[in-house]
C-alpha positions in Angstrom: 21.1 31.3 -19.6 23.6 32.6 -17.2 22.4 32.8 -13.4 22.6 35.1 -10.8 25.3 34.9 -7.8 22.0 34.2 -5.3 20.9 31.8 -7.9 24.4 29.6 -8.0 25.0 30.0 -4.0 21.3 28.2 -3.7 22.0 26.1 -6.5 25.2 25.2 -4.6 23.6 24.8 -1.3 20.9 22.4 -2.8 23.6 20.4 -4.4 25.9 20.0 -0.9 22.8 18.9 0.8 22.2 16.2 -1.7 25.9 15.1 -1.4 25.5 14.6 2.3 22.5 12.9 2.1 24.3 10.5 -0.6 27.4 9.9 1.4 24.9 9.2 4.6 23.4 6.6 2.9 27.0 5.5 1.5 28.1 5.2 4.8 25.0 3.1 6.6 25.5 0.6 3.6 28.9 0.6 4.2 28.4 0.5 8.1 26.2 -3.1 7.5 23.3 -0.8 8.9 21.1 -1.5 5.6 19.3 -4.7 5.1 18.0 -3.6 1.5 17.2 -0.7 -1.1 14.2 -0.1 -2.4 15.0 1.5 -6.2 11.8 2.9 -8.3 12.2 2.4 -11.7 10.8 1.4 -14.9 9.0 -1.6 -13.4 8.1 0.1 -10.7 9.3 -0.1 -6.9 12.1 -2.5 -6.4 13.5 -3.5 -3.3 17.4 -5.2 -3.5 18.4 -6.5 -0.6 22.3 -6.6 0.4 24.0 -9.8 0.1 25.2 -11.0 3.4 24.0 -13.8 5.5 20.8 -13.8 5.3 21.0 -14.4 1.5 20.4 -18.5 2.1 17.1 -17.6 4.3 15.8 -15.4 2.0 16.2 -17.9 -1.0 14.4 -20.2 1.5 11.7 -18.1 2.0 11.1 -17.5 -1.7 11.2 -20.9 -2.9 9.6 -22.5 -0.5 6.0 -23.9 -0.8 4.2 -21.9 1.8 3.1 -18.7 1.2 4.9 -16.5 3.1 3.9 -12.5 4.0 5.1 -9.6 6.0 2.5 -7.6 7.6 2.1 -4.2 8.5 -0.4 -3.6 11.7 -2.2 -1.4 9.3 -2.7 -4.9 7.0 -0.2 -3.7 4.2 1.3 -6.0 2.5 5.4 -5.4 2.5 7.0 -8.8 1.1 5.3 -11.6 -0.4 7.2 -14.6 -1.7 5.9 -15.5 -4.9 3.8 -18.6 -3.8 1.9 -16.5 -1.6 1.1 -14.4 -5.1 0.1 -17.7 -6.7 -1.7 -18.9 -3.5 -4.5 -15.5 -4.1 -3.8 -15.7 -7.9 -2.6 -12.2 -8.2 0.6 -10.9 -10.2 3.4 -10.6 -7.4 4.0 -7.0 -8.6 0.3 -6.1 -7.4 0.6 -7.7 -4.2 3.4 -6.4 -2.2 2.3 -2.6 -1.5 -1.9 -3.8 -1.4 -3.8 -4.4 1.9 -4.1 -8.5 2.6 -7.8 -7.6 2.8 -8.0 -7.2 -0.3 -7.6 -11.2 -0.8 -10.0 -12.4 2.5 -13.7 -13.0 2.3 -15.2 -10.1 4.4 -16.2 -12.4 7.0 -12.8 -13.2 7.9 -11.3 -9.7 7.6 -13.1 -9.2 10.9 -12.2 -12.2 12.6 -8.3 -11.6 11.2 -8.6 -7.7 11.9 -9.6 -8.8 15.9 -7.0 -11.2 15.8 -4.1 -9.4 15.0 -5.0 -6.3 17.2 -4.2 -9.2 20.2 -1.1 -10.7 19.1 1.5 -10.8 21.5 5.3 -11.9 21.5 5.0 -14.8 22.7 1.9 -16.2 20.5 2.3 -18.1 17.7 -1.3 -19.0 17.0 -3.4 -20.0 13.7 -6.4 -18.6 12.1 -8.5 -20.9 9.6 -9.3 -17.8 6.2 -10.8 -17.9 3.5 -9.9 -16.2 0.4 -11.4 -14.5 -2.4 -10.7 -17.4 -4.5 -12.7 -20.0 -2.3 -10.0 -22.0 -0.8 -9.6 -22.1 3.1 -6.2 -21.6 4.1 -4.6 -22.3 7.7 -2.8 -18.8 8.9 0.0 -18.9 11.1 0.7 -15.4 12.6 3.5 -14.4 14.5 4.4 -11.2 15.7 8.0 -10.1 14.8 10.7 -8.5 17.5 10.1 -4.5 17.5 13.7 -4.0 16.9 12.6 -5.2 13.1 11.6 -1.5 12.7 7.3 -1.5 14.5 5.4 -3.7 14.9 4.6 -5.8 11.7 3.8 -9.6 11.4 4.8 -12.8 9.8 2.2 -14.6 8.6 2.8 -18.3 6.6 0.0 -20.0 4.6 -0.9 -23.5 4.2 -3.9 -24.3 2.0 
């Protein structure tokens, strides 16, 4: 199939716009202006996070025996460490990406829901939960710096 000259000058546009956009992202990486890439594949969303110094803190965070969540305002869910997963007994690949009300009682979706919609900078405070799964965990919520892309939260579990 042989295409047109309109054809190939759109095709070529098309494919010079998608170079750009490569080398753009090339060049943040490059520039230490990416903290991690999020790759879908056949497992699904990834996210791979580039090594630098925040490596040993991260390997903290993920064995450690807290649970341990990022929190959109909106209540998504957009890290988990895996005892957090095992803490709601729920695959970690169904976590990250779901709502953290989908693991509270009702009851306390409401009292978390007020809660969050009050946090500060400066507070560091704790909610008693309870999950789905009966056990009452203590929450410790605190609100991360807005230059960490909007306003999302840091919550930490202890059962």
């Amino acid at each position: 199939m042989s295409l047109t000259n309109k054809q190939l000058i759109v095709e070529n546009e098309q494919l010079r716009s998608r170079v750009l956009e490569i080398e753009e992202a090339l060049t943040a990486i490059r520039n230490g202006e990416v903290d991690a890439i999020m790759v879908s594949g056949k497992k699904g969303e990834q996210v791979y996070s580039v090594s630098s110094a925040e490596t040993p803190y991260r390997t903290f965070i993920e064995e450690m025996s807290e649970g341990a969540v990022t929190l959109t305002k909106e209540g998504m869910i957009l890290y988990c460490n895996p005892k957090f997963a095992e803490i709601v007994q729920a695959p970690y690949e169904t976590v990250v990406g779901s709502t953290l009300s989908r693991f509270i009682t009702p009851k306390d979706n409401s009292k978390l829901d007020s809660f969050l919609a009050q946090k500060t900078h400066k507070k560091h405070d704790v909610l008693i939960v309870t999950l789905n799964n009966t056990l009452f965990l203590r929450l410790s919520i605190h609100l991360l710096p807005a230059y960490l892309q909007g306003v999302n939260y840091l919550l930490n579990f202890r059962s």
